[in-house]
Each structure stands twice: as structure tokens, then as C-alpha cells.
ZAMARVO-201184 format. One line per 5 residues: for each residue x, y, z of N, C-alpha, C. Coordinates in nm, 2 decimals, decimal comma. Layout:
<pts>
X:Y:Z:X:Y:Z:X:Y:Z ~ ...
</pts>
This chain:
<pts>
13,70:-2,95:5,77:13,65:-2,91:5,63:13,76:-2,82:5,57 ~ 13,80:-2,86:5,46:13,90:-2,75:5,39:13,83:-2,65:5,33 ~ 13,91:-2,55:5,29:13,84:-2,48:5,16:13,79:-2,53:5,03 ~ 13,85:-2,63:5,04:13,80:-2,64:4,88:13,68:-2,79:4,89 ~ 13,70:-2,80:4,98:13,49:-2,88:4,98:13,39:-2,79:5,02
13,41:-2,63:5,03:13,31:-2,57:5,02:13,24:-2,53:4,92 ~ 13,08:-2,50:4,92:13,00:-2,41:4,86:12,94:-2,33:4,88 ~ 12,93:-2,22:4,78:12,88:-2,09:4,83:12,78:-2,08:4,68 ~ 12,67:-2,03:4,72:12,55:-2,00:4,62:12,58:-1,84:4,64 ~ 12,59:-1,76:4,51:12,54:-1,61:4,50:12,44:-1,58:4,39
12,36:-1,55:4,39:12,24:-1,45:4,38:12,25:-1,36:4,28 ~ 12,22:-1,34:4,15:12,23:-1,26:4,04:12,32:-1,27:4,03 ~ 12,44:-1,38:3,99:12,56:-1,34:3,96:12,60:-1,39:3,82 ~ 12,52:-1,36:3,74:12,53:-1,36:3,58:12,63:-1,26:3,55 ~ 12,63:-1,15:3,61:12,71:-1,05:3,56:12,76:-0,93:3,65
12,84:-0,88:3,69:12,87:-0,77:3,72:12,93:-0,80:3,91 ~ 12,88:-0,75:3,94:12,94:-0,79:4,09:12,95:-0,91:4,18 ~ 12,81:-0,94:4,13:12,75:-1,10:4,18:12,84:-1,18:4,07 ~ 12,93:-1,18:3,96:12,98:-1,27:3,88:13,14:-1,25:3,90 ~ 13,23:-1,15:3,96:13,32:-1,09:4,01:13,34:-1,18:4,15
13,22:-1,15:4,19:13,24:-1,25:4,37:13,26:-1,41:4,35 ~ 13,16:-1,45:4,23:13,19:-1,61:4,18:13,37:-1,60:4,11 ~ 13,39:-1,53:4,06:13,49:-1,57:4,04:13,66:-1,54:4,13 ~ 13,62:-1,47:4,25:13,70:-1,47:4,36:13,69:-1,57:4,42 ~ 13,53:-1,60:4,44:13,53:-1,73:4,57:13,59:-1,84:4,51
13,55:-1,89:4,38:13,58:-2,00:4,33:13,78:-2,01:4,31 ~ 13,80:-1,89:4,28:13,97:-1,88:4,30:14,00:-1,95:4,44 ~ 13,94:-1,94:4,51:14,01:-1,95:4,63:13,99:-2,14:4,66 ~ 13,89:-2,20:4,54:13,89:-2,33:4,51:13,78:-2,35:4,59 ~ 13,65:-2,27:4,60:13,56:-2,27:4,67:13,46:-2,33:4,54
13,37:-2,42:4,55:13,26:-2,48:4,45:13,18:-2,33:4,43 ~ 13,11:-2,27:4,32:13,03:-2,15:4,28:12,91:-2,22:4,27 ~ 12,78:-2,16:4,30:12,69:-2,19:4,22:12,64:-1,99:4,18 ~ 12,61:-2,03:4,03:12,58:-1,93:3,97:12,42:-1,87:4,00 ~ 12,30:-1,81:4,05:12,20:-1,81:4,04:12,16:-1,69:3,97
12,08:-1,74:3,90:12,06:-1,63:3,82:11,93:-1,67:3,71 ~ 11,81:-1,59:3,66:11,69:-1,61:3,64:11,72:-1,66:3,51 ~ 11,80:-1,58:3,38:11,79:-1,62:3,27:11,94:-1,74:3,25 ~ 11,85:-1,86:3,23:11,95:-1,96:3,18:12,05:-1,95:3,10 ~ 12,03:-1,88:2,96:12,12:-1,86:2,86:12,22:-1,77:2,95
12,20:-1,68:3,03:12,31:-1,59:3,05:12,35:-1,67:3,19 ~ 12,29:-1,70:3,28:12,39:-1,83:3,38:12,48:-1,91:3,33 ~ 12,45:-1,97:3,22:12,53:-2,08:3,18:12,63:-2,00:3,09 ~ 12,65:-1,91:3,03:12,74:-1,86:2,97:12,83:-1,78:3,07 ~ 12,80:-1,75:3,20:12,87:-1,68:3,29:12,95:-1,79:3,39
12,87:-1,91:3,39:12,95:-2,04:3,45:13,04:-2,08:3,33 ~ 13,03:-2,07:3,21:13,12:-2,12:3,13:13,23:-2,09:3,10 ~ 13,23:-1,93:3,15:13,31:-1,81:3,13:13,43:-1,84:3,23 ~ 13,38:-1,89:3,36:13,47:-1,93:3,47:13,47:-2,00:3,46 ~ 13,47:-2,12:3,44:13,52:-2,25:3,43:13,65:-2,28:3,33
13,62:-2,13:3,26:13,77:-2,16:3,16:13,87:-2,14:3,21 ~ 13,88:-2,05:3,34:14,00:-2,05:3,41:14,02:-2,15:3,51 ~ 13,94:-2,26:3,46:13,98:-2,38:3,58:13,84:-2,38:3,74 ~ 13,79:-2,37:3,74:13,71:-2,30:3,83:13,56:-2,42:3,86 ~ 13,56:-2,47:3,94:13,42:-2,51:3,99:13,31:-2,42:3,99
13,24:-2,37:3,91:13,17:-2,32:3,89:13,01:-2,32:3,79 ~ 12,92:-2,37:3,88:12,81:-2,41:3,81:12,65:-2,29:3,80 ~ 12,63:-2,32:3,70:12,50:-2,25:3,69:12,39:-2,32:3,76 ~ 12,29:-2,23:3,86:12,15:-2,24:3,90:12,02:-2,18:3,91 ~ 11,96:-2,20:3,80:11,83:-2,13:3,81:11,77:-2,09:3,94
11,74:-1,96:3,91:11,74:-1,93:4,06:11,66:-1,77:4,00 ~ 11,53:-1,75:4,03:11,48:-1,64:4,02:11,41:-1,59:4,19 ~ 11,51:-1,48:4,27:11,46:-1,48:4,40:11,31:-1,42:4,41 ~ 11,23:-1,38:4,32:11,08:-1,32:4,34:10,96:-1,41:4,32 ~ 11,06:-1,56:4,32:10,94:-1,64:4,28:10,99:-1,82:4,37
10,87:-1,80:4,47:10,94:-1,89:4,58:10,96:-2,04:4,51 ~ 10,88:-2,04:4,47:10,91:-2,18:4,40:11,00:-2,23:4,26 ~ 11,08:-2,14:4,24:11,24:-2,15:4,18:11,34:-2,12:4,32 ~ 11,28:-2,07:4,41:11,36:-2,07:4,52:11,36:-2,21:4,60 ~ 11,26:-2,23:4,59:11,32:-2,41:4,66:11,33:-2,48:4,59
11,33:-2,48:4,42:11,33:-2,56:4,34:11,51:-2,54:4,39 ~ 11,57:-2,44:4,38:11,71:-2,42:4,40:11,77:-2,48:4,50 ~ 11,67:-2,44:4,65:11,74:-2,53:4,75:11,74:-2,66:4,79 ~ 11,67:-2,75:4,68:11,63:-2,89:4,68:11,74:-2,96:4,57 ~ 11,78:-2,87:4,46:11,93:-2,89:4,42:12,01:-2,90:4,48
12,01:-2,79:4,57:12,17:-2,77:4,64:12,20:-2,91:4,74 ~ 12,09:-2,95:4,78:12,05:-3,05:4,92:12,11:-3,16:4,84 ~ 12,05:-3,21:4,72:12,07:-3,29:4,65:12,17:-3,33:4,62 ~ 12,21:-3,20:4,56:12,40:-3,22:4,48:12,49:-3,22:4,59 ~ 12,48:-3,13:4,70:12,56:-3,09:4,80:12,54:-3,15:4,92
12,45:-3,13:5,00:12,37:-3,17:5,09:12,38:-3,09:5,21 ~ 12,46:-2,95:5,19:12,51:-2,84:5,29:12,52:-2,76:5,18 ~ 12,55:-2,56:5,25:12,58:-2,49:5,17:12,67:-2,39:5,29 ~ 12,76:-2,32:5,24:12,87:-2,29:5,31:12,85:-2,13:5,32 ~ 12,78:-2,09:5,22:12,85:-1,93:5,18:12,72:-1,89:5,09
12,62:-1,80:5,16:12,50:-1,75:5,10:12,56:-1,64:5,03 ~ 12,58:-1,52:4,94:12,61:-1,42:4,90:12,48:-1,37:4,81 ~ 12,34:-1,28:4,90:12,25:-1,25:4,81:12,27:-1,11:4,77 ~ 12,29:-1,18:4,64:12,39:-1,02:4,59:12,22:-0,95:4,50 ~ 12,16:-1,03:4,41:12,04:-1,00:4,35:11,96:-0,88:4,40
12,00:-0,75:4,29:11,89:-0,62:4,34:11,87:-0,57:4,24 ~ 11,77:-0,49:4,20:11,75:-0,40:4,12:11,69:-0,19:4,15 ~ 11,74:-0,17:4,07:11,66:-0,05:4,09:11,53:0,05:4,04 ~ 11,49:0,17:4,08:11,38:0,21:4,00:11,41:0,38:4,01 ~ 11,32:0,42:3,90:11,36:0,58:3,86:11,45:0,61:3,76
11,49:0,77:3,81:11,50:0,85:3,91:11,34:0,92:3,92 ~ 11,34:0,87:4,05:11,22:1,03:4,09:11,20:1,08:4,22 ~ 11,14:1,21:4,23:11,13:1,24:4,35:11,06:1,11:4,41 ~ 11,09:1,22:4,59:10,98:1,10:4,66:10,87:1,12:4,68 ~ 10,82:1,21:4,60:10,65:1,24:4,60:10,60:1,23:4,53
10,71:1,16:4,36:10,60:1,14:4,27:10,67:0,96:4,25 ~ 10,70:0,93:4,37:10,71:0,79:4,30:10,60:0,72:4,37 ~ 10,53:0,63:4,26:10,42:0,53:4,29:10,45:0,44:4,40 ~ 10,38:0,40:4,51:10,40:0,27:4,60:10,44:0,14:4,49 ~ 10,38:0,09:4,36:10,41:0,00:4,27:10,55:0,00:4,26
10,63:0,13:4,21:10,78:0,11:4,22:10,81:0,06:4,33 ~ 10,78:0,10:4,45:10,86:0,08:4,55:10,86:-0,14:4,58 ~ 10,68:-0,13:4,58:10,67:-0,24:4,59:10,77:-0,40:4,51 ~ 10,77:-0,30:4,37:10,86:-0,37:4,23:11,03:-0,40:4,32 ~ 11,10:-0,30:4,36:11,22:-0,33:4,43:11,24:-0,39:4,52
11,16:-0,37:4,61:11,12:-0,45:4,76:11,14:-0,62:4,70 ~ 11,07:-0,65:4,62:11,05:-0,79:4,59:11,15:-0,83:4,57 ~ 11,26:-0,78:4,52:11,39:-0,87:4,44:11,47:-0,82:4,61 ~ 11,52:-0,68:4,63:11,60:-0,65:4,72:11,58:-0,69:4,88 ~ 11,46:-0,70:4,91:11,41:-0,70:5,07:11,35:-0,87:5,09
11,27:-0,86:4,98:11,14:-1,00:4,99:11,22:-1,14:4,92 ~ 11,30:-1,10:4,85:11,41:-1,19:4,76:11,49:-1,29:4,85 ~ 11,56:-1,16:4,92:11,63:-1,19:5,02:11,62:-1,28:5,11 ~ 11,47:-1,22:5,16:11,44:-1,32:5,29:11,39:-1,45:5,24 ~ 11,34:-1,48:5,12:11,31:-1,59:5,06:11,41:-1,70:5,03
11,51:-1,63:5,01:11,66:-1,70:4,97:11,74:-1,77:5,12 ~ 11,73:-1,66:5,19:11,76:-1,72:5,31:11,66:-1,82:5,39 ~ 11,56:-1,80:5,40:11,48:-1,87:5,45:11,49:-2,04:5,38 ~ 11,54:-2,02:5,28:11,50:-2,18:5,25:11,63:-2,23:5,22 ~ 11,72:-2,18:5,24:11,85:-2,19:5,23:11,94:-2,21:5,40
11,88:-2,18:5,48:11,92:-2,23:5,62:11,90:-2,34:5,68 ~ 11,80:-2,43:5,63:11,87:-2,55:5,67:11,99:-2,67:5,59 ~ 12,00:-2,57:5,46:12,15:-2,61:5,42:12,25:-2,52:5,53 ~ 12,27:-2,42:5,52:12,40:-2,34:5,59:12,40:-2,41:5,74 ~ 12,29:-2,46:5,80:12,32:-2,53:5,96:12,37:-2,61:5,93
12,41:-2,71:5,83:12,49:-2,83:5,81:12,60:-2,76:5,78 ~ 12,65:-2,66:5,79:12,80:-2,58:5,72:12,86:-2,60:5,88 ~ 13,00:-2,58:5,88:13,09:-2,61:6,00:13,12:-2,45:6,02 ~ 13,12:-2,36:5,93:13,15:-2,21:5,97:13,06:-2,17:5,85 ~ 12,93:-2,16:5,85:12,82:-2,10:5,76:12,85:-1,93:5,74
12,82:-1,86:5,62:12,83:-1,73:5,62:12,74:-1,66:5,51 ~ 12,70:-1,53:5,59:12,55:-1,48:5,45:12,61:-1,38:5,48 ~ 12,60:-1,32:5,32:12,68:-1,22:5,31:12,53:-1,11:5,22 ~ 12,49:-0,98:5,28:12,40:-0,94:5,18:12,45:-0,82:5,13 ~ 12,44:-0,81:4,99:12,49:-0,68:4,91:12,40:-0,54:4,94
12,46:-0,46:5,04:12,36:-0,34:5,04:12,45:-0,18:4,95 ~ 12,42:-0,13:5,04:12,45:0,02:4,94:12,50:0,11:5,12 ~ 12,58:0,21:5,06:12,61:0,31:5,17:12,46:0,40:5,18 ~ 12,40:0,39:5,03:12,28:0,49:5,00:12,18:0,47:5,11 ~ 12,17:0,28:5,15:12,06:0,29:5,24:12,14:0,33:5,38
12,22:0,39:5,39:12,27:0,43:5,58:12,21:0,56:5,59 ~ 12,12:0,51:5,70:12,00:0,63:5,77:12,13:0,78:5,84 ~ 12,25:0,73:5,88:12,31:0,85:5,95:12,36:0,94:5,78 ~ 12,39:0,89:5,68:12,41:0,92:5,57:12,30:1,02:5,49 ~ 12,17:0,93:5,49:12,09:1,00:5,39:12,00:1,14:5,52
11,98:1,11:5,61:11,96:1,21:5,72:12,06:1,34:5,73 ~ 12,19:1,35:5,64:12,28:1,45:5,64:12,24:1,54:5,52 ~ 12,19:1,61:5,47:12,16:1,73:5,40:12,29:1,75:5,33 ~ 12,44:1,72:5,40:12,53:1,75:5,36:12,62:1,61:5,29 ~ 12,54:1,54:5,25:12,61:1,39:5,26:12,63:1,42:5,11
12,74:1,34:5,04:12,79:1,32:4,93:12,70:1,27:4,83 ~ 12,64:1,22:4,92:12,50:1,13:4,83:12,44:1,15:4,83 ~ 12,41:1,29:4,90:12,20:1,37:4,87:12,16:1,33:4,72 ~ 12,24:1,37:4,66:12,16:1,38:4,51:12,06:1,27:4,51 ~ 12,14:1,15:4,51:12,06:1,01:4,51:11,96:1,00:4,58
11,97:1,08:4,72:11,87:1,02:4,83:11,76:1,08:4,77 ~ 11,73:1,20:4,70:11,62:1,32:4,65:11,56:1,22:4,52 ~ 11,56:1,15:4,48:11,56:1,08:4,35:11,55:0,91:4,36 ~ 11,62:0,85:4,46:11,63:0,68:4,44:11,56:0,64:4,55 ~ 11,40:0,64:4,59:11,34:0,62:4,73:11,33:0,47:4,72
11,30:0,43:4,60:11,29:0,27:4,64:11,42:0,19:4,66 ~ 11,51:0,20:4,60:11,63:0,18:4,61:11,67:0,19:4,76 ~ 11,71:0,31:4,77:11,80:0,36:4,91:11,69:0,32:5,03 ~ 11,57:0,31:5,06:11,47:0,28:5,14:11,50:0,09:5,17 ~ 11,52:0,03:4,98:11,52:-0,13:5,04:11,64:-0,18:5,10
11,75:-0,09:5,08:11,88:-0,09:5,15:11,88:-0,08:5,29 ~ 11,80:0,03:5,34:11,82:0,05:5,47:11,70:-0,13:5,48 ~ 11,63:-0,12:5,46:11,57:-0,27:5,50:11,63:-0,35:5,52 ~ 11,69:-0,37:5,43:11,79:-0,48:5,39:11,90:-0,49:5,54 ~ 11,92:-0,38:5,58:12,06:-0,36:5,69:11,96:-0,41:5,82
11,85:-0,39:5,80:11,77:-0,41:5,93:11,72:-0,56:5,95 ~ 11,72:-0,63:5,80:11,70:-0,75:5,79:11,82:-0,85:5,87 ~ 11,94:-0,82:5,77:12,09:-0,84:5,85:12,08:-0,85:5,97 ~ 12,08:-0,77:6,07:12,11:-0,72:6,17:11,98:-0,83:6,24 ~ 11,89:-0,87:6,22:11,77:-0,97:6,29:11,86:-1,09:6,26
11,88:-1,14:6,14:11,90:-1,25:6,13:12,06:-1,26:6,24 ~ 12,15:-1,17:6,24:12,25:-1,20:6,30:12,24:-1,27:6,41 ~ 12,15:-1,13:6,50:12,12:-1,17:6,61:12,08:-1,32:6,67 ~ 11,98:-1,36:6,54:11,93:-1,50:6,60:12,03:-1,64:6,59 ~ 12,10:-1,58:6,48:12,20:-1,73:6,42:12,31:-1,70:6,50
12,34:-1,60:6,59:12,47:-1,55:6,63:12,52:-1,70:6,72 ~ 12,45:-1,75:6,80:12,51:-1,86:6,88:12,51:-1,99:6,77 ~ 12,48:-1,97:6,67:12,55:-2,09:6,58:12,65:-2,12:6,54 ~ 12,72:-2,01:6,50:12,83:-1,96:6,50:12,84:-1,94:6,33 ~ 12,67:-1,86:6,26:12,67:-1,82:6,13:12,73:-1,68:6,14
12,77:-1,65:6,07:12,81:-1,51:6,05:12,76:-1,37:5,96 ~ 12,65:-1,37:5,98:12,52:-1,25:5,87:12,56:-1,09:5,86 ~ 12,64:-1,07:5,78:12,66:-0,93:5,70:12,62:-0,84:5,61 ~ 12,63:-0,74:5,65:12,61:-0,66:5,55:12,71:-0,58:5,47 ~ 12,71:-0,58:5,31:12,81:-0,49:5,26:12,81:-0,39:5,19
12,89:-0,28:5,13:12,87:-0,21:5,02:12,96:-0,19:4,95 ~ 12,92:-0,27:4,82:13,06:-0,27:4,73:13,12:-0,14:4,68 ~ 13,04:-0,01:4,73:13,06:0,10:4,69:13,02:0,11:4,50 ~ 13,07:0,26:4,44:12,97:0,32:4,32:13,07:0,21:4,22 ~ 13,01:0,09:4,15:13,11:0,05:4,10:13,00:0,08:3,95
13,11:0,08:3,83:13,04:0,07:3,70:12,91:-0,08:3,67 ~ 12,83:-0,09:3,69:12,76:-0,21:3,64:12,62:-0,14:3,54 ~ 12,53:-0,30:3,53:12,38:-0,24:3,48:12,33:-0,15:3,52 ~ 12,35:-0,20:3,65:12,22:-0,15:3,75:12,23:0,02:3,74 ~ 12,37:0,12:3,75:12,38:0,24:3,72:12,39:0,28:3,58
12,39:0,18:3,49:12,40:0,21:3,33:12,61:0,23:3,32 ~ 12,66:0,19:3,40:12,81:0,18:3,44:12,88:0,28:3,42 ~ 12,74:0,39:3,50:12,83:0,51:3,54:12,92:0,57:3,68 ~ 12,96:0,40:3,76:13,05:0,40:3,84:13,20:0,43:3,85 ~ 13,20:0,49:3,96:13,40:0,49:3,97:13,45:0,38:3,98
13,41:0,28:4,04:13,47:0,13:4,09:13,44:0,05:3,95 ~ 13,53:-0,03:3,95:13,50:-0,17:3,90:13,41:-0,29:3,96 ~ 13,38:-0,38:3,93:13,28:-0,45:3,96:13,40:-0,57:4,02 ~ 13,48:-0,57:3,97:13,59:-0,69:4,08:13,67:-0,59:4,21 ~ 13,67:-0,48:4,19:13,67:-0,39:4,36:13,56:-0,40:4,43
13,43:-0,36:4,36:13,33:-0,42:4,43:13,35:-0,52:4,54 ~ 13,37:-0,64:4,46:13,35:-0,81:4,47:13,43:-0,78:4,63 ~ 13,57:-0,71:4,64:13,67:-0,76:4,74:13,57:-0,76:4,86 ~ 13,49:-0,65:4,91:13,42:-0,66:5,05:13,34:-0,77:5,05 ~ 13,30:-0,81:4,96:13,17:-1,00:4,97:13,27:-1,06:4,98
13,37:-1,08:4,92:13,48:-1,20:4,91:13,54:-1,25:5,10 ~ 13,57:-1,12:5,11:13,62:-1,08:5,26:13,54:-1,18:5,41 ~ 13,41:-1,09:5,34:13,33:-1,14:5,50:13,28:-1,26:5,47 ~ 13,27:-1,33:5,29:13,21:-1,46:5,27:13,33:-1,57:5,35 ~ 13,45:-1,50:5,37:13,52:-1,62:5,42:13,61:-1,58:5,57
13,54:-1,52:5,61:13,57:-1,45:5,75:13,62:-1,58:5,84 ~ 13,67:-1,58:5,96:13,71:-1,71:6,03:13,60:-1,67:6,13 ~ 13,60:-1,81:6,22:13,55:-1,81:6,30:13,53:-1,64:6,41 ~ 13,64:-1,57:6,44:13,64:-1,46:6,49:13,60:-1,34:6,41 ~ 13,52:-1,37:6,29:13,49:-1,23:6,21:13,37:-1,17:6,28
13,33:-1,09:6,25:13,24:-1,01:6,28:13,09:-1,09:6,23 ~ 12,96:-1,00:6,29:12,85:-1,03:6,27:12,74:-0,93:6,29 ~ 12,63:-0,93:6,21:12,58:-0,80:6,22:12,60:-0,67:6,21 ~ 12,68:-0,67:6,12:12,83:-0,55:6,11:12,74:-0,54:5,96 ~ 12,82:-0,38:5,91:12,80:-0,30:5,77:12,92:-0,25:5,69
12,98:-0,31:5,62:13,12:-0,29:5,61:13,13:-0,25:5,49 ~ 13,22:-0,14:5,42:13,25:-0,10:5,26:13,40:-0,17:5,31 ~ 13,47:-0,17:5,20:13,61:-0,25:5,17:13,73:-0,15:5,26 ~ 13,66:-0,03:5,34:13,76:0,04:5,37:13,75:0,02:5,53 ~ 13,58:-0,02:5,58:13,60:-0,06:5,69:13,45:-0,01:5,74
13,42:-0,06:5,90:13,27:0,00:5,87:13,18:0,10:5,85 ~ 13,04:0,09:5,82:12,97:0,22:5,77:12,83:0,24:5,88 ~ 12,83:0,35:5,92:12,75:0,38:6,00:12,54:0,33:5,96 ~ 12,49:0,28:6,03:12,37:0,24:5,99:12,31:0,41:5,95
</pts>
């Protein structure tokens, strides 16, 4: 299988980091599918890459609602009939508030796209990646959810931990999710990661990041095409790994 008869589906990637990683993978002459809930803005974000030459298609794809989720993976089967490269980049956040005055409803609201999304996306999406010859899931987490991190009083990132409970909470889920799925696909020879693209400018912080959103992109880009000897069940920022 070459590189360039693969496909990789990513996850919110209308815009910002998730649309950064489509347009790395697809450089590398990898097929994109774009997912993303609002059509107008998928298709203007696949159109956007395609002008640099790029295989890159839009797919409806809203992960909090199962049935645009298999509406998605009944596409992919269809058009593709395998899928090479999961990247569920799709999260949102809520706040700021303490953690004693945030409602369970917030929490519940994030969980759905970041934790519940996730596992929705993969779940219906693995029996495309078993037909992949080197299958890879790549999930966008945060340094915010690393328990040795927010457990430090002295961590760079208190501020956040005091203020972003649903957030940093569905992160650390998220790493705990990873780390199950590795374990079980490990003798298939899928490879299930976790990443953090680090504080990049996007939506989601109102683009009050240091990073860019195509620095972001390089650590999904990385493990989405890892070889056969890459790692698995690992947590990696672009510098190298991050403690759970």
C-alpha cells in the first residue's frame, strides 16, 4: 500500500487545528476527509485545500449524534471500503469557572463532543481501520488533562486547572480512553495515541494562543503516520512525551 492510496478521516476539521492536520496529511498525498457538523463551513474548508492540489473531501460528520456517525462510516465503506488514519481532533470547551460552581450540565455538555464523541467515532469506524495494512488513531488531548500536571500546585497551568473542570477533566478521560483502546488493538498492529498540540491560537481559546494552529497540527501529523515501530498508548506534545 503506498502513501498515497491512503485515507485518513479527521474530526472537526473545518477550521483551526483539525484543518491544519487535513492539510499536512493530504500534502503528504494522503486522501482527507473533512468532518465537520456545519456543511457550509466543511465544504468551504475542503475547497480551500483542494486549491493547492490536494484530495481533500468534505464529510458530514457531527460526533454527538450517532447517527451522522454511521451515516459517516457507511460513506467511508462505500467510497473507500477501509480507512487508514482516524485523527479525532473534535472538542469543545466550557467556562471559566470554579470547580464548585460549575453545573454537572457543563460538564456533561463537553464530555459529549470530547469523551462520548470520541468513543462513538471510533467505535464505528474500526471496522474500516481493521481493513487498513498499518491503521492509526490519533486523539487530540491537552497537557491540561495530565493528572502529574494539574496535581502540581506549582504547575504552569494552575490557573486553568482552578477554572476549566470540564475541559481538563475530559482530557484526562480522553488519555484513559487511549490508553484502553491501545491496549486491546495493540496485537493488530493499530497504533492509538494520544496528543497535545500545545496553547495554539484557535476558537476554542478565542486565539489567545502562543502556537499556531499548523505547529499544533505537526504532533497529529507525526503519530498519524508513524511506521510500523511507532509507539502506542503513548502521550506525546511535539517535543516529546508528557507525563499522564
Amino acid at each position: 500500500m503506498t502513501t498515497s492510496q491512503k485515507t485518513a478521516l479527521i474530526t472537526g476539521a473545518n477550521k483551526g487545528i483539525g484543518k491544519e492536520t487535513a492539510r499536512r496529511l493530504a500534502a503528504l498525498g494522503i486522501t482527507v476527509l473533512i468532518g465537520a457538523r456545519n456543511a457550509e463551513r466543511g465544504e468551504a474548508a475542503a475547497e480551500e485545500l483542494r486549491a493547492d492540489g490536494a484530495d481533500v473531501r468534505f464529510v458530514p460528520l457531527d460526533v454527538t449524534d450517532e447517527t451522522s456517525v454511521q451515516a459517516a462510516a457507511q460513506h467511508i465503506d462505500a467510497t473507500f471500503g477501509r480507512l487508514d488514519i482516524l485523527v479525532n481532533n473534535a472538542a469543545i470547551a466550557a467556562g471559566p469557572q470554579k470547580p464548585s460552581e460549575t453545573p454537572a450540565a457543563a460538564v456533561r455538555e463537553v464530555y459529549e463532543t470530547n469523551v462520548f464523541g470520541v468513543i462513538a467515532v471510533t467505535h464505528a469506524m474500526l471496522p474500516l481501520l481493521r481493513r487498513s495494512a498499518a491503521a492509526r488513531i490519533v486523539n487530540m488531548s491537552s497537557e491540561l488533562g495530565s493528572f502529574i500536571h494539574f496535581s502540581d500546585p506549582g504547575s504552569p497551568w494552575s490557573a486553568y486547572y482552578s477554572i476549566l473542570l470540564p475541559y481538563c477533566t475530559s482530557k484526562s478521560a480522553l488519555n484513559a480512553v487511549t490508553v484502553l483502546y491501545a491496549n486491546e488493538l495493540r496485537d493488530e498492529g493499530i497504533l492509538v495515541n494520544a496528543v497535545s498540540p500545545g496553547y495554539c491560537a484557535t476558537d476554542l481559546n478565542r486565539h489567545s494562543g502562543m502556537r499556531t494552529a499548523e505547529e499544533g497540527a505537526t504532533v497529529a501529523v507525526d503519530l498519524a503516520t508513524a511506521g510500523d515501530d511507532g509507539p502506542t498508548g503513548a502521550f506525546f506534545a511535539e517535543d516529546g512525551p508528557i507525563p499522564w
